[in-house]
C-alpha positions as CSV (number, residue, x, y, z in Angstrom):
1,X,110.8,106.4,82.5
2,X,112.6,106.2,85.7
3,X,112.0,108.8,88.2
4,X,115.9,108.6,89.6
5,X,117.2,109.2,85.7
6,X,119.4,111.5,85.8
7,X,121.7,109.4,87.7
8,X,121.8,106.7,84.9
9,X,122.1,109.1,82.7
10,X,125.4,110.3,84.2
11,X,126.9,107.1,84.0
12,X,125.1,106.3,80.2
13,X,124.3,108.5,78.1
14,X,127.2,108.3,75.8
15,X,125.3,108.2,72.0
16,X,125.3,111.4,70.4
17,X,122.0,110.3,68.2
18,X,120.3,109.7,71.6
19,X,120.1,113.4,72.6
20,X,116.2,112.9,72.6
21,X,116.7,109.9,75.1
22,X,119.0,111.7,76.7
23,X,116.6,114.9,77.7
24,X,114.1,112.1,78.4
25,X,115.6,110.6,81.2
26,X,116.8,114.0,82.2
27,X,113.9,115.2,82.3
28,X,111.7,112.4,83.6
29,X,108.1,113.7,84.3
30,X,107.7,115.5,87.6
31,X,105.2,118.6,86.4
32,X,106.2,121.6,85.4
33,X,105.4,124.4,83.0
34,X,106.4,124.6,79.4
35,X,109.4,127.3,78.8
36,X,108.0,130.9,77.2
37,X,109.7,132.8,74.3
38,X,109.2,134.9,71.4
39,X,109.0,132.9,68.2
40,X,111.2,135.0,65.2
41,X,111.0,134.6,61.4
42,X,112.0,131.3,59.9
43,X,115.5,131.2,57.9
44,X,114.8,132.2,54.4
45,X,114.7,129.2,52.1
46,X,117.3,128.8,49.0
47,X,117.8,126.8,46.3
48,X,120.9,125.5,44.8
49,X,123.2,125.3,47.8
50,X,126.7,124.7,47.1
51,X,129.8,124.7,48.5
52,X,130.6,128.3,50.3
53,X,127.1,129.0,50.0
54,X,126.2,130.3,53.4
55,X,129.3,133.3,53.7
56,X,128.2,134.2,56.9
57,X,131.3,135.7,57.8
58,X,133.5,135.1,61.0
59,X,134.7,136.6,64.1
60,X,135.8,136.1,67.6
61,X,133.0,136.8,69.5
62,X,131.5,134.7,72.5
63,X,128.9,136.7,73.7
64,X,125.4,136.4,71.9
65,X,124.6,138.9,69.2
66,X,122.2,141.9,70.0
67,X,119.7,140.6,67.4
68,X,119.1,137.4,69.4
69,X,115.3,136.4,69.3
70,X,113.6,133.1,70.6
71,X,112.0,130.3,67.9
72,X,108.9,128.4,69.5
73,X,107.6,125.3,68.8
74,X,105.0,122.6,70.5
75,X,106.1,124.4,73.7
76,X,109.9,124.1,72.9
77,X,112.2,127.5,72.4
78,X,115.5,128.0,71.6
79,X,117.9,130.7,70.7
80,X,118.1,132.3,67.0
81,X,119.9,135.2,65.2
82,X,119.3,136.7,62.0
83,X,122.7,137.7,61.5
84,X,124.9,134.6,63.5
85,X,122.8,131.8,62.8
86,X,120.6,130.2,61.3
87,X,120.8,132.9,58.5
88,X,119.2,130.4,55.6
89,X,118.0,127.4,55.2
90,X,120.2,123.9,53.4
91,X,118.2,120.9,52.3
92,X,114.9,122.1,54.4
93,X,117.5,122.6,57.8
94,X,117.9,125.7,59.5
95,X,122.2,126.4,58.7
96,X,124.6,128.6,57.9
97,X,125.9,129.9,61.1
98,X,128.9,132.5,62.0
99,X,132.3,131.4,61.9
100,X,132.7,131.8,65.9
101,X,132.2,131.0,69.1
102,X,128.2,132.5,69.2
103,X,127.6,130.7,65.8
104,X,129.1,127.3,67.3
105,X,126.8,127.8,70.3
106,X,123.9,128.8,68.4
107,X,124.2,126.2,65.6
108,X,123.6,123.6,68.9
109,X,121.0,124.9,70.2
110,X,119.4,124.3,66.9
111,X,120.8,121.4,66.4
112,X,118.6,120.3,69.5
113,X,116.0,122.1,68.4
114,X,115.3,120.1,65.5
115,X,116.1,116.7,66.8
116,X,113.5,117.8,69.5
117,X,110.7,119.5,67.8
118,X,111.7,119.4,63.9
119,X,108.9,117.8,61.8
120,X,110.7,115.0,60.2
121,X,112.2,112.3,61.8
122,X,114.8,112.9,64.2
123,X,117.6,110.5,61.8
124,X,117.4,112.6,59.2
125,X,118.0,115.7,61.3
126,X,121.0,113.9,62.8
127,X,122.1,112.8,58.8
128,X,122.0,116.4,58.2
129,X,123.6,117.8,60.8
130,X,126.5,115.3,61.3
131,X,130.0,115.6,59.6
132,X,130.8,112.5,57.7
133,X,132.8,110.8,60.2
134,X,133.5,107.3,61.5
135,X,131.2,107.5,64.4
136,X,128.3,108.8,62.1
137,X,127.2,105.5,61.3
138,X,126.8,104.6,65.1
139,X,124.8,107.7,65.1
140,X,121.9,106.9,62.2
141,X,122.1,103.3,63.5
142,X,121.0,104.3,66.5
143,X,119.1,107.3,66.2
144,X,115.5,107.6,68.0
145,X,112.1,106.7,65.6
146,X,110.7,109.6,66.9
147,X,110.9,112.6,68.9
148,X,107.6,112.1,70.5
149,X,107.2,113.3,73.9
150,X,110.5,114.7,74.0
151,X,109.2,118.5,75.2
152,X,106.9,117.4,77.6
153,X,109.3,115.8,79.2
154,X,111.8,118.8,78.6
155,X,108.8,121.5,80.1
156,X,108.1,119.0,83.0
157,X,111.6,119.2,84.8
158,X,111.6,123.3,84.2
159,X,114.0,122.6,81.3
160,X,114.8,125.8,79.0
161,X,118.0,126.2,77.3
162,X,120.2,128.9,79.5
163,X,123.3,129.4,77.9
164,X,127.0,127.7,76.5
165,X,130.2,126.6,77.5
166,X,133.4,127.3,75.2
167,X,136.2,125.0,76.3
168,X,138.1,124.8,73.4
169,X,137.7,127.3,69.8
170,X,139.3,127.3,66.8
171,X,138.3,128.4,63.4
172,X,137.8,125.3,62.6
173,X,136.9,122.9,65.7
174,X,135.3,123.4,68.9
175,X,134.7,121.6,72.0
176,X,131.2,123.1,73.5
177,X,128.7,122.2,76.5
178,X,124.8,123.2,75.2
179,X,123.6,124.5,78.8
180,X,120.4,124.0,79.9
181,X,118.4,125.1,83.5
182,X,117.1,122.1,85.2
183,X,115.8,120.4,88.5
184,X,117.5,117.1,88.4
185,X,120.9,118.2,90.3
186,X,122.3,121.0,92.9
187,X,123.4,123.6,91.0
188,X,120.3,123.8,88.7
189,X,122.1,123.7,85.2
190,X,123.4,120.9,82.9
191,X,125.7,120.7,80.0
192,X,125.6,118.5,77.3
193,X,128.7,117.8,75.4
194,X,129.4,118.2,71.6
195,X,132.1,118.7,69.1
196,X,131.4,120.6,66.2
197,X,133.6,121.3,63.5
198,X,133.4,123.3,60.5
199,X,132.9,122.3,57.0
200,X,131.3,123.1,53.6
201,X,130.8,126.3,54.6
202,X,129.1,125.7,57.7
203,X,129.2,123.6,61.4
204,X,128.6,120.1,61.9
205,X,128.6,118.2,64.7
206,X,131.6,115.4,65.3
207,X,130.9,112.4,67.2
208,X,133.5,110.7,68.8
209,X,134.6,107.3,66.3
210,X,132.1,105.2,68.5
211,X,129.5,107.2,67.8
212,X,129.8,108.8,71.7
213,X,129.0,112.7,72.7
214,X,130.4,112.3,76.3
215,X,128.4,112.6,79.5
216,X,126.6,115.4,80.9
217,X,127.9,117.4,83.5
218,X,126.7,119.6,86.5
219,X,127.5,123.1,85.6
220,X,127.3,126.7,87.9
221,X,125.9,129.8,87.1
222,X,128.8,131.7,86.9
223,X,131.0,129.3,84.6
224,X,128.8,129.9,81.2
225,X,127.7,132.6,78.8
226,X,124.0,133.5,78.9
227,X,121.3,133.6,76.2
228,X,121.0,137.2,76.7
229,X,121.3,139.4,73.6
């Protein structure tokens, strides 16, 4: 990996199925210590899932809920909630997430969560996780064969994930930036872009028809909401 990544990245990263790429070049290996966190229970497993299954229930709210806790894995943490999301798990995947704003934000954290640390491969996370779309396709097609050395490379720039950015919410769309802390620019945080929209009961992430997420961008501290519960 390139040690000047991040500006290709900028001006590349455009595949929604390359989010492990993409925090690889992000994060190209400089040292650094892996991120800390409390790990939480797992989502309770069920059997049966159908449609309306996960009746999570919805609301307005952007802020995190109070019950937020921190999963850990192979160094990696991200955000969880017992009551927003992930409340069960769907076909072995963490799901069912809040109908608002803090369930959008939380179902991407763990969307990157499993592409980045989950135990199978990272297509079928993306299978999963992806609305059926026209730019799905694009996104198995091209979806990494592993996510092998993806937290290293996370942990080595200082990378933990710091908050969310809401730019657009409805009940049943919204346009989102996953936040993360890192090294690689000025103001020391990045968002990466994603669409998710709901469906069967639950988000889903929409790629753009070409299979494209959008480019990163430089983000402040003061234009996001915090992983604080």
């Amino acid at each position: 990996m390139k040690k000047n990544a991040w500006i290709g990245l900028v001006v590349a990263i455009v595949a929604v199925a390359s989010l492990i790429v993409a925090v690889l070049l992000l994060t190209a290996p400089r040292g650094g210590d892996d991120a800390g966190g409390t790990p939480s229970a797992s989502p309770t497993s069920a059997e049966g899932v159908d449609g309306g299954y996960c009746q999570v229930g919805e609301s307005d709210e952007v802020s995190p809920p109070a019950d937020l806790a921190w999963e850990a894995a192979r160094g990696f943490t991200w955000p969880v909630s017992s009551s927003v999301g992930p409340t069960k798990e769907r076909d072995g995947y963490p799901a069912c997430f809040e109908r608002s704003p803090a369930g959008a934000g939380l179902f991407a954290a763990t969307f990157y969560a499993e592409a980045m640390v989950g135990s199978g491969a990272p297509v079928d996370a993306l299978d999963f996780y992806t609305v059926e779309s026209p730019g799905k396709s694009e996104v198995l097609r091209t979806a990494p064969a592993s996510n092998e050395g993806a937290t290293e490379s996370w942990a080595s720039a200082g990378m933990t994930f710091a908050g969310y950015r809401i730019d657009e919410y409805t009940e049943d769309r919204v346009s989102l930036y996953v936040v993360v802390t890192t090294s690689r620019n000025a103001t020391g945080y990045a968002g990466f872009p994603m669409t998710v929209v709901w469906e069967d009961d639950d988000w889903k992430m929409r790629p753009k028809d070409d299979g494209s997420s959008g480019s990163p961008i430089d983000v402040t501290s003061d234009d996001f909401v915090r992983w604080v519960g």
